[in-house]
MMTF fields as JSON, N, C-alpha, C and O atoms, coordinates in Angstrom:
{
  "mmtfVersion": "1.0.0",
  "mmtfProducer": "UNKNOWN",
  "numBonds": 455,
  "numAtoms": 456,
  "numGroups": 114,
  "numChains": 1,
  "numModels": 1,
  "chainsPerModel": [1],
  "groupsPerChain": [114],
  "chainIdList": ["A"],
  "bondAtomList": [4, 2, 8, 6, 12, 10, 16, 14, 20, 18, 24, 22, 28, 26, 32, 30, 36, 34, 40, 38, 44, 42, 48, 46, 52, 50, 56, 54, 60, 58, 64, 62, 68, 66, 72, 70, 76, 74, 80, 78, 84, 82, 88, 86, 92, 90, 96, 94, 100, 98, 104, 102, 108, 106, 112, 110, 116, 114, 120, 118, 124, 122, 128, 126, 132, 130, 136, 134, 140, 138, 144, 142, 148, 146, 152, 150, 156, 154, 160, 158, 164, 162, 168, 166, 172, 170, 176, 174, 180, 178, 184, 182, 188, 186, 192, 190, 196, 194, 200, 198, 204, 202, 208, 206, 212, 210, 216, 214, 220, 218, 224, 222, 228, 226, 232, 230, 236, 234, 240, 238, 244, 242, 248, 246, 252, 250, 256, 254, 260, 258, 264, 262, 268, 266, 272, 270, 276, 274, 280, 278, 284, 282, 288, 286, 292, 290, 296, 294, 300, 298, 304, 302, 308, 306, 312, 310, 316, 314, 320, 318, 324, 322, 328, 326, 332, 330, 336, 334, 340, 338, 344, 342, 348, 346, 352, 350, 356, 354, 360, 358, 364, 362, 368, 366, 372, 370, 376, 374, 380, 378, 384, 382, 388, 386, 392, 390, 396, 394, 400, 398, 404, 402, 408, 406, 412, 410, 416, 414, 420, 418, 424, 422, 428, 426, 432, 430, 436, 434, 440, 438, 444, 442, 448, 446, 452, 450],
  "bondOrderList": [1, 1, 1, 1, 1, 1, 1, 1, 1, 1, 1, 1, 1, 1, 1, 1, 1, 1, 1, 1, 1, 1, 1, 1, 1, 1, 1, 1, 1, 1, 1, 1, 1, 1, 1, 1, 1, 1, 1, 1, 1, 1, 1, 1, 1, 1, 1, 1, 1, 1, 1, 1, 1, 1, 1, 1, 1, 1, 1, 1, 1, 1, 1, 1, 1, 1, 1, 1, 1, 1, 1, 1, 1, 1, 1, 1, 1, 1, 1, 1, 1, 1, 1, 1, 1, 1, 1, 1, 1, 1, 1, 1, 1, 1, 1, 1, 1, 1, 1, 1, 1, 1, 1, 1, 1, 1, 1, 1, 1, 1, 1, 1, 1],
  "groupList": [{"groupName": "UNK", "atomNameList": ["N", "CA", "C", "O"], "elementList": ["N", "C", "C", "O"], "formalChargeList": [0, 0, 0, 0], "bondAtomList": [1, 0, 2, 1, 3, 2], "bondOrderList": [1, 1, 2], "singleLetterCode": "X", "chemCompType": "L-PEPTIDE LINKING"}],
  "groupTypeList": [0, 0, 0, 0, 0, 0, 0, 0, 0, 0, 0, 0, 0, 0, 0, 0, 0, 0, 0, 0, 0, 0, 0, 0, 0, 0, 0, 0, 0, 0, 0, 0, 0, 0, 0, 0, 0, 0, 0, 0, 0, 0, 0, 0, 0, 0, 0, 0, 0, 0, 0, 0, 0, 0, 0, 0, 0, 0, 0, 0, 0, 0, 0, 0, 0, 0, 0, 0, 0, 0, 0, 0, 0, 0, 0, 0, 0, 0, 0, 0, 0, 0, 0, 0, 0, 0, 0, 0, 0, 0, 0, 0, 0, 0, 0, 0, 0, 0, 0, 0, 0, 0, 0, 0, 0, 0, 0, 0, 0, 0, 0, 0, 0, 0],
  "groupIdList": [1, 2, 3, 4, 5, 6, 7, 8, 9, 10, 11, 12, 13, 14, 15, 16, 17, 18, 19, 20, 21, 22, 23, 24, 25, 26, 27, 28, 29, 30, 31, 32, 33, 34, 35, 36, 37, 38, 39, 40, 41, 42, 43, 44, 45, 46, 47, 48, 49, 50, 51, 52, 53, 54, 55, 56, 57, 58, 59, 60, 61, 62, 63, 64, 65, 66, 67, 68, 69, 70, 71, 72, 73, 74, 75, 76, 77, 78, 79, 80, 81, 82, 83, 84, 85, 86, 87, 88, 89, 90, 91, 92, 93, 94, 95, 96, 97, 98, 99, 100, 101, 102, 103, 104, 105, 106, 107, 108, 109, 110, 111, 112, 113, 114],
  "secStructList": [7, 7, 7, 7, 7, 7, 7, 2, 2, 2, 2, 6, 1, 6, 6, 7, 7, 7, 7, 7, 6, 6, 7, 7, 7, 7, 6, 6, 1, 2, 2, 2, 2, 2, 2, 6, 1, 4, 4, 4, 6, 6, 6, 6, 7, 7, 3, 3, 3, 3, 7, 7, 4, 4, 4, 6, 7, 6, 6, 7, 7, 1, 7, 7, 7, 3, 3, 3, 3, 3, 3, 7, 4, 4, 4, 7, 7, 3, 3, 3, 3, 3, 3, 7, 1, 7, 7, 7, 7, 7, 7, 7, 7, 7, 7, 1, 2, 2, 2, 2, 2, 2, 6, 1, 7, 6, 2, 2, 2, 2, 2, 2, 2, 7],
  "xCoordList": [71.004, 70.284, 69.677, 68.951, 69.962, 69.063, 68.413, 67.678, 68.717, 67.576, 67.669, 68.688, 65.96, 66.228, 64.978, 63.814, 65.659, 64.539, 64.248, 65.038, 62.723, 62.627, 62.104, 61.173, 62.935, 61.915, 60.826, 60.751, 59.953, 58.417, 58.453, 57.59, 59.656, 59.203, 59.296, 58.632, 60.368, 60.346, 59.264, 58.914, 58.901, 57.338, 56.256, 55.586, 56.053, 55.14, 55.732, 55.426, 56.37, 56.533, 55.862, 56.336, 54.669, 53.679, 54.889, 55.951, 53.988, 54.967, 56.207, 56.951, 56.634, 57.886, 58.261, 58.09, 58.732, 58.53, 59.679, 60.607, 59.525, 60.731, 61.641, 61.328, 63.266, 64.168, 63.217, 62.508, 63.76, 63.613, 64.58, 65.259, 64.54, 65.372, 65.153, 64.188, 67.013, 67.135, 67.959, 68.957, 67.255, 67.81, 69.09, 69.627, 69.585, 70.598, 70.939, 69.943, 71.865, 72.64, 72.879, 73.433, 72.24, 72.053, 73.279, 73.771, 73.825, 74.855, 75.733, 74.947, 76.805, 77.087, 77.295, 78.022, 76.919, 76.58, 78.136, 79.089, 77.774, 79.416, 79.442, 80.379, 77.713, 77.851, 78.505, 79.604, 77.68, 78.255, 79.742, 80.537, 79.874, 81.562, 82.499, 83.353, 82.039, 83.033, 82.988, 83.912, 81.579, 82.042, 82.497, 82.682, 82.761, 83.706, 85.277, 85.982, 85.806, 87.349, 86.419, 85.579, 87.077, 86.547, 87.419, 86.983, 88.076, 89.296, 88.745, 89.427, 87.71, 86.857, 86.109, 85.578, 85.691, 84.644, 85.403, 85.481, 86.307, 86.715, 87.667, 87.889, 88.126, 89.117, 88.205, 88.717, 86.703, 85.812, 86.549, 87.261, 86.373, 86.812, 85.821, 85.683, 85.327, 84.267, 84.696, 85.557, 83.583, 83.26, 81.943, 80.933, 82.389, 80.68, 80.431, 81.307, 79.131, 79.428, 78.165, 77.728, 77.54, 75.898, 75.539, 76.297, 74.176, 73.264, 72.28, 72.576, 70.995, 69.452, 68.513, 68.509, 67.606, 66.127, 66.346, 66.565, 66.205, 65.758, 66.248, 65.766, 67.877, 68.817, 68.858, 69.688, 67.658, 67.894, 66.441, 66.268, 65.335, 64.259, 62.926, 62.657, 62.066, 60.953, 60.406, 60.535, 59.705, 59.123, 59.613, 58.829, 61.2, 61.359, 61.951, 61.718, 62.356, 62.799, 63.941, 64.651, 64.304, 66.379, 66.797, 67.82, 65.934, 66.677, 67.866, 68.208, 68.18, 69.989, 69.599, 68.491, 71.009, 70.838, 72.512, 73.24, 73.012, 73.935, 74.124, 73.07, 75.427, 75.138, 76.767, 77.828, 76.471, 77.345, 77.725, 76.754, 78.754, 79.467, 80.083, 81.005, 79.963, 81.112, 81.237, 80.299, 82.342, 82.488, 82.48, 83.094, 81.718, 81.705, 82.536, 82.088, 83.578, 84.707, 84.293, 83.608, 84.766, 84.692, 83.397, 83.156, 82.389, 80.897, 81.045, 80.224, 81.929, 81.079, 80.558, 80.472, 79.922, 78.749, 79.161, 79.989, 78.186, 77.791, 76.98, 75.805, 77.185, 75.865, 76.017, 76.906, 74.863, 74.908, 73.827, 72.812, 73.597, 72.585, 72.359, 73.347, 71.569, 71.24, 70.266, 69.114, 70.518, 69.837, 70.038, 71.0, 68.826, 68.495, 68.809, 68.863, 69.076, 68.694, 67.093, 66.351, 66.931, 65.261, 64.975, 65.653, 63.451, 62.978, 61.848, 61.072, 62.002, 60.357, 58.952, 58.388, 58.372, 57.122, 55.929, 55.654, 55.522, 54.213, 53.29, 52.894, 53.054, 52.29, 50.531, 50.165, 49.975, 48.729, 47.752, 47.452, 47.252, 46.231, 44.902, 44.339, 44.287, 43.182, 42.073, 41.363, 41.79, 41.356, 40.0, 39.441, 39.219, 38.449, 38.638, 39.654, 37.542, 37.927, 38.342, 39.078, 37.811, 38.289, 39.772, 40.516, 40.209, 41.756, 42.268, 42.812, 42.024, 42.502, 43.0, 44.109, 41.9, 41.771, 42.656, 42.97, 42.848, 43.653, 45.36, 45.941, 45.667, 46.937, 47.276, 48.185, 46.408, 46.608, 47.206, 46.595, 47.88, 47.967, 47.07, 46.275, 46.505, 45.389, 45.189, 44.096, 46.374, 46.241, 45.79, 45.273, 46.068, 45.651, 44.217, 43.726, 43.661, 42.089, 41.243, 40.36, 41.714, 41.353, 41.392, 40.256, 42.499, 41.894, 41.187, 40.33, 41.265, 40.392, 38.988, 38.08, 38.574, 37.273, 36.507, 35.422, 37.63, 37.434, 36.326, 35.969],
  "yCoordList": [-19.207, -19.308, -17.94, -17.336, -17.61, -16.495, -16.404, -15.477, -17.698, -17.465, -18.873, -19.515, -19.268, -20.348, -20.633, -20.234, -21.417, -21.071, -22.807, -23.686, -22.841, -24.405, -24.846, -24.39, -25.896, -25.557, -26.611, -27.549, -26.54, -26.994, -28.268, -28.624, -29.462, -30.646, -31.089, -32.018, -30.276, -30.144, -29.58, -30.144, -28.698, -28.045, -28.628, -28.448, -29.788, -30.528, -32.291, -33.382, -32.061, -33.028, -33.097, -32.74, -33.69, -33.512, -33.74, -34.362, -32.686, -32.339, -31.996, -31.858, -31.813, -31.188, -29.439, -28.412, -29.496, -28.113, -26.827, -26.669, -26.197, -25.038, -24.742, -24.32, -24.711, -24.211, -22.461, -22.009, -21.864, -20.797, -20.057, -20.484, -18.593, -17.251, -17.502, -17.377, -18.073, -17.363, -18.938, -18.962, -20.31, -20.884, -21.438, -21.157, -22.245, -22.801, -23.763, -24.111, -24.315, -25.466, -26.963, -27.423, -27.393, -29.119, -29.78, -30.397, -29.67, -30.165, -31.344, -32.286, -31.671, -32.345, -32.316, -33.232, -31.578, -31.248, -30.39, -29.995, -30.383, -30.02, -28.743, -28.158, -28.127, -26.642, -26.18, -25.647, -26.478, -26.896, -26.827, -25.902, -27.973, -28.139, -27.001, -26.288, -27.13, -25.472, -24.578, -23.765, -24.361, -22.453, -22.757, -21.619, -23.567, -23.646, -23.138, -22.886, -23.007, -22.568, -21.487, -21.601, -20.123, -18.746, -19.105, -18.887, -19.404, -19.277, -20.094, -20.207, -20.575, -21.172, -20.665, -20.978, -19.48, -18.748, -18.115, -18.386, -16.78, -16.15, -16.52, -15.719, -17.68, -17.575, -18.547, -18.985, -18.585, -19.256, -20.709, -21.022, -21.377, -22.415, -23.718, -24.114, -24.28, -24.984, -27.016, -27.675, -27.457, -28.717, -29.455, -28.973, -30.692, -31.262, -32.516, -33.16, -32.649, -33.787, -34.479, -34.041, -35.431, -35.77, -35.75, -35.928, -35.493, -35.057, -36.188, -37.294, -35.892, -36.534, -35.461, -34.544, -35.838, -34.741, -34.529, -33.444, -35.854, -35.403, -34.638, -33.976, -34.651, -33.545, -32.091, -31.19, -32.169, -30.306, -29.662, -28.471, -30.836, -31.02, -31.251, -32.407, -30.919, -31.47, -31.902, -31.419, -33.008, -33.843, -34.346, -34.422, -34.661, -35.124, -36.816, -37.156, -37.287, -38.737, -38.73, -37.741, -40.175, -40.619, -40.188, -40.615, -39.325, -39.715, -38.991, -38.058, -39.374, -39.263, -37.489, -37.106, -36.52, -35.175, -34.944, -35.355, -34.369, -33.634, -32.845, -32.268, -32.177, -30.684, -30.18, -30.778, -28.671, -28.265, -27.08, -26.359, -26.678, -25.788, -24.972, -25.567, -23.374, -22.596, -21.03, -20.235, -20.84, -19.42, -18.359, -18.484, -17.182, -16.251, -15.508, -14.383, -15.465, -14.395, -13.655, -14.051, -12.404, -11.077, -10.822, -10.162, -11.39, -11.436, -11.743, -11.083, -12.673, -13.689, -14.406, -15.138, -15.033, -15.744, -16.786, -16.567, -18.278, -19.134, -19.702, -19.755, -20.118, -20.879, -22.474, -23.17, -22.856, -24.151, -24.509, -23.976, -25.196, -25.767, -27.212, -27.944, -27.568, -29.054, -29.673, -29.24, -30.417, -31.515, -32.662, -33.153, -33.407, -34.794, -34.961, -34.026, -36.52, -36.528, -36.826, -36.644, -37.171, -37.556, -37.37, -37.414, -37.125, -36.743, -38.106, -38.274, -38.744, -39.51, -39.02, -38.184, -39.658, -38.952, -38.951, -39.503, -37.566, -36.935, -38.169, -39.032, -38.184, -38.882, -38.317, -37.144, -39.164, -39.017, -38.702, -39.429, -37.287, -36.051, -36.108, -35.621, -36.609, -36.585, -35.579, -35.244, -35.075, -33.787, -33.383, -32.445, -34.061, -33.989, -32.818, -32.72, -31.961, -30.927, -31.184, -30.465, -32.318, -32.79, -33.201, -32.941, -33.738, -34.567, -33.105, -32.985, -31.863, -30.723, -30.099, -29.609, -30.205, -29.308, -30.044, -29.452, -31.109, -32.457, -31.363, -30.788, -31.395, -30.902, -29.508, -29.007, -28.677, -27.143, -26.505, -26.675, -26.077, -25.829, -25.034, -24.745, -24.284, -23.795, -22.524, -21.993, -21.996, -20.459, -20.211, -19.197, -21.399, -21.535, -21.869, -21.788, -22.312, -23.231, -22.026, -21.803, -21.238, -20.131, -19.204, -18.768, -18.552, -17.959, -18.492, -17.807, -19.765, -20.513, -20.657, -20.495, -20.842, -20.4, -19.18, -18.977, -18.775, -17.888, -16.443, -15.479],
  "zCoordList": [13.028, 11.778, 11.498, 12.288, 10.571, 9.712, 8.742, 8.402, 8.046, 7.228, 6.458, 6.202, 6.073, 5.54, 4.382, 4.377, 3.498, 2.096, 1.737, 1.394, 1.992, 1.296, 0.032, -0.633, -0.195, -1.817, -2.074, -1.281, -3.136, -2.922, -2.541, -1.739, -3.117, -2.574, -1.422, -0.962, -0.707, 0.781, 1.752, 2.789, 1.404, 1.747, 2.147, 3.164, 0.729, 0.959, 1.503, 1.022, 2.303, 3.148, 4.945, 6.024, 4.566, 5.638, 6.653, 6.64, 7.793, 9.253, 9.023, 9.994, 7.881, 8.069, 8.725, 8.068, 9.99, 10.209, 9.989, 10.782, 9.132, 9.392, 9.938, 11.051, 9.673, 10.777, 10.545, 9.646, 12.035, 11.908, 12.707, 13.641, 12.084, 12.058, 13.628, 14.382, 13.839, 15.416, 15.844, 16.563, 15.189, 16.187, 15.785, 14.714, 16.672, 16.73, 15.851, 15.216, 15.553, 14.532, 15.184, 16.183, 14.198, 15.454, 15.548, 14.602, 16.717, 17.151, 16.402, 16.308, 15.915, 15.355, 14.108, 13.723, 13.282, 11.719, 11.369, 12.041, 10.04, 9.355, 9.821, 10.364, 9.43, 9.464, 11.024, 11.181, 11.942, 13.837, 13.684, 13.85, 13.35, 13.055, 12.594, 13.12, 11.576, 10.714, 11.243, 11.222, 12.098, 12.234, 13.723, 14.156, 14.676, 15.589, 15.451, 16.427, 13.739, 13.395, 12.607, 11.714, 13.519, 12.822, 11.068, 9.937, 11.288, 9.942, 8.737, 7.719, 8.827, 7.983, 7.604, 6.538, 8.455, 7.703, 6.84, 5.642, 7.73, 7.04, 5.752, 4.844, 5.803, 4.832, 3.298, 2.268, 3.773, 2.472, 2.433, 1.479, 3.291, 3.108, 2.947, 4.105, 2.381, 1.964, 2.117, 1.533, 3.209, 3.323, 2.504, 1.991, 2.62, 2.04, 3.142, 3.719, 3.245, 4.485, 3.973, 2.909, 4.522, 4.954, 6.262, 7.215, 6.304, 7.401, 7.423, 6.97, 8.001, 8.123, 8.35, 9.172, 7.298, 7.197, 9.257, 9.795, 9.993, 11.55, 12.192, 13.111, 11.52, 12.566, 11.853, 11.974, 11.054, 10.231, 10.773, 11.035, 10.892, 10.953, 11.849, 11.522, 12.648, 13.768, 12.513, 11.388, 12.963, 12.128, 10.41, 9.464, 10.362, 9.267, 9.917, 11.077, 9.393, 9.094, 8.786, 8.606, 8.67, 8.436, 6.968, 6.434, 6.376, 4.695, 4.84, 5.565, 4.338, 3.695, 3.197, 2.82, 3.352, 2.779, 2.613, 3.517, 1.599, 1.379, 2.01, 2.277, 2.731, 3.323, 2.874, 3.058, 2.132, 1.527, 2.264, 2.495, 2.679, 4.013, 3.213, 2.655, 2.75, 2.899, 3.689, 3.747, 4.158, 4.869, 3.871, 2.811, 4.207, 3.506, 3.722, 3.502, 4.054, 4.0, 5.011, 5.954, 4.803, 5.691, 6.104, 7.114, 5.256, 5.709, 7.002, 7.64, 7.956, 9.21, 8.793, 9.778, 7.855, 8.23, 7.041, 6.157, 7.277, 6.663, 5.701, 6.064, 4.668, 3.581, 3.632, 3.141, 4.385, 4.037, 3.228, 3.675, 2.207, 1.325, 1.684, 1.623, 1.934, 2.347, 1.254, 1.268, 0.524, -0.79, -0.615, -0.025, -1.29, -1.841, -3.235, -4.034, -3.592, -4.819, -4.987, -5.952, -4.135, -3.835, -2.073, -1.047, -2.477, -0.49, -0.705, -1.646, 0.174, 0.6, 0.339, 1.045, -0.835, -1.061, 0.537, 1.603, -0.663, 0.708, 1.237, 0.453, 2.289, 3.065, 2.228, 2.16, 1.859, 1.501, 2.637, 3.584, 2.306, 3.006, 2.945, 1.965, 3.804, 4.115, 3.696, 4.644, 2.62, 2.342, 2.96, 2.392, 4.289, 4.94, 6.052, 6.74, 6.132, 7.248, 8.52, 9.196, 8.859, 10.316, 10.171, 11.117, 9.221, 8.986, 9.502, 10.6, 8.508, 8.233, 9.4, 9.614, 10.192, 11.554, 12.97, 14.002, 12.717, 13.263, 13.089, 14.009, 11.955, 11.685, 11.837, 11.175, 12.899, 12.706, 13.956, 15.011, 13.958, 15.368, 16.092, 15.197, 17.474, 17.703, 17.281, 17.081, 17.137, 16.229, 15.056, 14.587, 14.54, 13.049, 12.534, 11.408, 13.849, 13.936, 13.797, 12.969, 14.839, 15.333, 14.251, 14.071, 13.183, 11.733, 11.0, 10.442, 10.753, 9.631, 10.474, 9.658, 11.482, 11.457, 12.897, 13.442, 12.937, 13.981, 13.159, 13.836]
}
């Protein structure tokens, strides 16, 4: 993974946590799949499959996701876009400081009132 962009309604899906720059591709998935045949990348060859928020996701759930696969050619590399037509609305937030401080991890406790 190198890079990954979420957009706002995903964002605000309490606990939903970030893929991030570096890791790996969850086993099983189209994207997994495809780039196992280099010749898929290179030759732009494009799948569509479905996934689950859990297997893209730490802390997402079973919803249903599109996942759209193509090789970039001579680039090496991969674009997968993963969409809903809809995500599971946000879990209602406690807007109390203690709720707040409940959900932070300790680094984070530690700027906000360090």
């Amino acid at each position: 993974m190198q890079f990954a962009f979420m957009s706002k309604p995903s964002q605000d899906l309490r606990g939903l946590t970030w893929i991030r720059k570096g890791s790996g591709l969850p086993i099983g998935t189209a994207t997994a799949n495809f780039n196992k045949d280099e010749d898929n990348v290179r030759k732009g060859k494009r799948v569509v499959s479905t996934s689950r928020l859990d297997t893209w996701f730490d802390g997402g759930n079973a919803a249903e996701l599109n996942e759209e696969v193509v090789g970039l050619g001579d680039y090496g590399k991969t674009l997968t876009v993963l969409w809903a037509d809809s995500l599971p609305e946000p879990e209602e937030v406690d807007d109390s400081e203690e709720a707040d401080d409940e959900n932070l991890l300790p680094s984070q406790r530690w700027r906000e009132h360090g």
